[in-house]
Structure formats: C-alpha cells, structure tokens
C-alpha positions in Angstrom: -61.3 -6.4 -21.7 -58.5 -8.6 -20.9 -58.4 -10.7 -17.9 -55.8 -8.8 -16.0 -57.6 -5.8 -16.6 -61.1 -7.9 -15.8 -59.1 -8.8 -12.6 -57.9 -5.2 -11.9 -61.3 -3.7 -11.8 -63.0 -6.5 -9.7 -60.1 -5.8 -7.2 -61.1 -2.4 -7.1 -64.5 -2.5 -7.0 -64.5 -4.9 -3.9 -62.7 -2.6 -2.5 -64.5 0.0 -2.5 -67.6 -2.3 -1.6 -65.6 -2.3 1.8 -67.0 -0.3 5.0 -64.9 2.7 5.6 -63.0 1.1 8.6 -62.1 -2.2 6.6 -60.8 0.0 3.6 -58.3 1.8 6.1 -57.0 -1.4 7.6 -57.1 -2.7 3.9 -54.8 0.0 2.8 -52.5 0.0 5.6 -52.0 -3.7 5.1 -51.2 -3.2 1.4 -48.8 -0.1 2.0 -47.6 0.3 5.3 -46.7 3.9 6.5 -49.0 5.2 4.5 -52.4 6.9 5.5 -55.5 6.6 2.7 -57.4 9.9 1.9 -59.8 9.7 4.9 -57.3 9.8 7.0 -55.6 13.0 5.9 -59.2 14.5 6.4 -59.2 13.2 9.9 -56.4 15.1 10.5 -53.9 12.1 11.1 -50.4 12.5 10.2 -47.5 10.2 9.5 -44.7 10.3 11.9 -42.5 7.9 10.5 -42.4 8.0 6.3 -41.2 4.0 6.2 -37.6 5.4 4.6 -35.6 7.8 7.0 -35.8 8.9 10.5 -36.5 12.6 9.7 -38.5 13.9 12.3 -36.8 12.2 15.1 -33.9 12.9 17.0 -32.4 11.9 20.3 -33.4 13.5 23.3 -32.1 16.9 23.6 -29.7 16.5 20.5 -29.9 17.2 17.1 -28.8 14.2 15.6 -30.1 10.1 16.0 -27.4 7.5 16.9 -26.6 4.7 14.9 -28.5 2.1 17.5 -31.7 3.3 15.5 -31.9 2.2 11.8 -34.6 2.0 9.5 -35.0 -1.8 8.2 -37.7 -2.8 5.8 -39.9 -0.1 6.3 -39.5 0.1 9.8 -37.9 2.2 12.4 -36.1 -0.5 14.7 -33.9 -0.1 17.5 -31.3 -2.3 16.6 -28.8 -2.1 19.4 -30.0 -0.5 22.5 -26.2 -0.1 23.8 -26.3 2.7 21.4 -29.7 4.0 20.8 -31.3 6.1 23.8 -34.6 7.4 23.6 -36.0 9.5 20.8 -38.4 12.3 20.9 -40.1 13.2 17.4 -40.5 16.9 16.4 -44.0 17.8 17.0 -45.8 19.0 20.1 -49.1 17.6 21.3 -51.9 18.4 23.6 -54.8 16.4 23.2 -54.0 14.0 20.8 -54.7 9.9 19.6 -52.0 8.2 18.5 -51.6 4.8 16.4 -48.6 2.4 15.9 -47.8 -1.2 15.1 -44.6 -2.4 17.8 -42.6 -5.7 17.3 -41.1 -6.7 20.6 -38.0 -8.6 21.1 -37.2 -11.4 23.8 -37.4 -10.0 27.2 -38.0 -6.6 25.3 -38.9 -3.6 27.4 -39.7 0.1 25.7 -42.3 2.5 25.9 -44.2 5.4 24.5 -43.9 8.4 26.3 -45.9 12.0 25.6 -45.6 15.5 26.6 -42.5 15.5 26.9 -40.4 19.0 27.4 -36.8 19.2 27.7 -36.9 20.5 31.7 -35.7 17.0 32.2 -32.7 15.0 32.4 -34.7 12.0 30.5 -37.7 11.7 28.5 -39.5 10.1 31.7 -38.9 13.0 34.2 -41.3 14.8 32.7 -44.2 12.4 30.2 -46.0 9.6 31.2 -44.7 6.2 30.0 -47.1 4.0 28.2 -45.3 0.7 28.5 -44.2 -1.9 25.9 -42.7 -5.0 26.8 -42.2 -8.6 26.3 -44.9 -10.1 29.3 -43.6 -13.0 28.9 -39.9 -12.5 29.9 -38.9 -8.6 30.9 -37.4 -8.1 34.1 -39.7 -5.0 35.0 -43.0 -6.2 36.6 -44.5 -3.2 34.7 -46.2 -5.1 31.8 -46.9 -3.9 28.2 -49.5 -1.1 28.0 -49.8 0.1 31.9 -49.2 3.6 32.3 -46.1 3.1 34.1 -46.2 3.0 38.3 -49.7 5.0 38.0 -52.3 2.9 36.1 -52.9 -0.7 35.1 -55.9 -2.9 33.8 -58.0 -5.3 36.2 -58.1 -8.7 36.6 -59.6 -10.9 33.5 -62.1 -13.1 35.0 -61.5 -15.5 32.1 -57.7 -16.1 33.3 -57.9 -15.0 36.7 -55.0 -12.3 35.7 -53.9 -8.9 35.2 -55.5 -8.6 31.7 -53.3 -9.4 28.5 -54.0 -8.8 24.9 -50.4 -8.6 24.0 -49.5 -11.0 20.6 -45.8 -13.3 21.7 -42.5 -12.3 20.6 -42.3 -11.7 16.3 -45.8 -10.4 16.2 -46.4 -7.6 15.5 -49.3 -5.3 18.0 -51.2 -2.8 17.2 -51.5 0.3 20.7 -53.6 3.0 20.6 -53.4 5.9 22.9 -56.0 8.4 23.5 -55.1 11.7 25.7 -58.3 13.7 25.6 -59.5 16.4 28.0 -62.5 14.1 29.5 -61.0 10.5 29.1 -58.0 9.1 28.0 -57.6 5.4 27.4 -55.2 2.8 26.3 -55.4 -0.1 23.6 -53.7 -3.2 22.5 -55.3 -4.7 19.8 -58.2 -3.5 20.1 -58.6 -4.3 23.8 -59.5 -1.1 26.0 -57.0 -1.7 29.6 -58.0 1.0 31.8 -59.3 4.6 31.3 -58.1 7.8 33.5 -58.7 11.7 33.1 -55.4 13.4 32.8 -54.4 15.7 35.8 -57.6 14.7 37.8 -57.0 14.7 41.6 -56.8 10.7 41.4 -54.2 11.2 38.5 -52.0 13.6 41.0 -52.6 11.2 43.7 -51.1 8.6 41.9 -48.3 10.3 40.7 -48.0 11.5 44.5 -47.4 8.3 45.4 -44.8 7.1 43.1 -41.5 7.4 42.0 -42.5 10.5 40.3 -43.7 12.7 43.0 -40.1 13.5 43.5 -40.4 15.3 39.8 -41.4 18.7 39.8 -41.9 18.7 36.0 -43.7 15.4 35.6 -47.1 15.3 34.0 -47.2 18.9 34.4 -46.8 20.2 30.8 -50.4 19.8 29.3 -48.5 19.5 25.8 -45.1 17.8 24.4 -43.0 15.5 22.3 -43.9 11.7 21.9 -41.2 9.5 22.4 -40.0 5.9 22.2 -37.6 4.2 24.2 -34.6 2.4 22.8 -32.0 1.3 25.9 -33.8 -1.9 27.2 -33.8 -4.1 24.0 -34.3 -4.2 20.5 -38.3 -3.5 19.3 -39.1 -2.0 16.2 -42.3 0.4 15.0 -44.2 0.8 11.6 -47.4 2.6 11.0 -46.6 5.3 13.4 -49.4 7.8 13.0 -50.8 10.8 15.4 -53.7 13.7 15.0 -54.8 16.2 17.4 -58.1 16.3 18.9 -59.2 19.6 19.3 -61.9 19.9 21.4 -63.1 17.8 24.5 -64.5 14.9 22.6 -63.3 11.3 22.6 -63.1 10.2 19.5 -65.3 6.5 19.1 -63.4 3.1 19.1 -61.9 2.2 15.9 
C-alpha cells in the first residue's frame, strides 16, 4: 500500500472510530452546508445549499434583492440599505432549527419563525429570536432573547444577564427548539431560558409588550423562518431545520 493510500485509510478509520455526535460536527467542519447520512435520517434538511439563495425570497415578493449575496459559501447580508428581511419557503410547526451566524460591528438581526404574510413585516406576526453584536448594538435586546418577551437570568459567575455569544468575526453556533411542551434557545451550546409556546405566561408576555397591539402575532401555530437583513451586515452558513412531529423534545446535542 502506498503511504497516501496508508494515510487515506487511517483518516477514515479514525473517523469512523468517532462517537456519532463528533462525526457530525466532524463532517460539518470538513464540508460546510452539508448534512452526513444520519442527518438525512433525522429528518434535517438544508435550507441554504452553500451556492444560491434558492429557497429564499424577500418578504412577500418573489424575488431577493441584491443587499443579500452568497460569498464563500455563505449567505451574507452585505448591504443592509438594500437587503430587508427574507423568509425561506417552507412552513413549520414544531420544528429545531440549526445555524452558524457571523455578526458584524454593532450588528443587529434575528431569526424569526411562523411567519404568515397577514403582516406588514416579518415581526408582526413570528417571534424574533435575536442576534446581535452585545458588545456594541444600539438595541438593549441582546443576542439570543426572544425579543421583548423572554430573556436568560443573571450568571452568578459575572454577576450579568448571561452571555455565551463569541466577539465580532467569530463565528456562533444558535439552536432553536419550538416543541409542543418546551421550547428553548442555545448559543453555543449554552441553554438561555426555556418557555412553552402559547402558554398563559407566553400570552401574558406578549400582552404586555409591544406586540399585544398585533392581532396576528404568535397566533399562527406554523410559518416561514426568517432572517433579518436592515440593521447591519451578518452572514449565515450551516443553515439546517427538521420537524418534530410529536410532543417530544428532542435531547441536547
């Protein structure tokens, strides 16, 4: 056997030695946008492909302006003066959803899901998980709250609001779980706060924001994900999503 071929099959095999968690992380290191085989038996699906923005569109158009671009294998809001928010094709219920984000100075954007067209922005009718620079933004709503309604505790190791965001150039990894008995949200592995979607303390809240004046907020059950591209350049990569069908949270990965 020749070395490179020696070298090849010890690559492989080490691998494969790796626990199942390890080999996805493995694999989405080595090709990003990408899911392995066990994935695709989860059920996840891609919703960015790393070379085109099909599946996305502006919100309530049928086209994407030019402020969104896809750059080295990433979908990037490059000028926000011309970008808007984007909602992708699919509809979702119950769902987990995965994604790398790359914030840029005094960044702000934001995930938002089930979102339906009965309003006149993405954020009159789905709840916005934030993404920001915490470091710099102008809104006091930092990076992974679920905007005006829920945010983590204090961290008794820092005595503040807790923070697992990476600076500015770094890339995080969010995860978003909407299940029927908990839903959560995670930066980098870090759980923030947990909340049961339209629970009486859920309607309270939105009651008393901003968006009790919204008849069609949060009311859905299902919609479009969306990111938001008009408060500073960020850019995605590893944008993944599968449903959950029944009223199981799915473990921590």
């Amino acid at each position: 056997m020749k070395s490179s071929q020696l070298a090849a099959a010890l690559l492989s095999w080490a691998f494969l030695s790796l626990p199942a968690v390890a080999q996805d992380a493995a694999a989405a290191a080595a090709a990003p946008n990408t899911l392995t085989d066990a994935q695709k038996a989860e059920g996840w699906k891609l919703l960015f492909n790393g070379t085109d923005l099909k599946g996305w569109t502006n919100f309530k158009k049928t086209d994407i302006r030019p402020g969104w671009q896809v750059k080295d294998g990433q979908l990037v809001c490059v000028n926000p003066k011309d970008a808007g928010d984007i909602v992708n094709e699919g509809t979702y219920g119950w769902f987990e959803l995965q994604l790398e984000y790359n914030i840029s100075h005094a960044g702000n954007s934001g995930i938002i899901y089930h979102v339906t067209d009965k309003g006149d922005a993405v954020w009159a009718t789905g709840p916005e998980f934030q993404l920001e620079d915490n470091t710099a933004a102008a809104d006091k709503v930092r990076c992974g709250w679920l905007y005006a309604l829920y945010q983590p505790p204090v961290d008794p190791a820092t005595n503040k609001i807790l923070d697992a965001t990476k600076p500015v150039g770094e890339w995080n990894h969010v995860r978003l779980v909407i299940a029927p008995d908990k839903c959560f949200h995670e930066i980098n592995g870090v759980r923030y706060f947990e909340y049961v979607f339209g629970s009486e303390d859920f309607k309270k809240r939105i009651a008393e924001s901003k968006f009790g004046s919204m008849p069609n907020f949060a009311k859905s059950g299902s919609g479009s994900i969306a990111l938001q591209g008009d408060h500073g350049s960020v850019a995605f990569r590893n944008i993944k999503v599968r449903a959950l069908k029944d009223s199981s949270t799915p473990a921590a990965k």
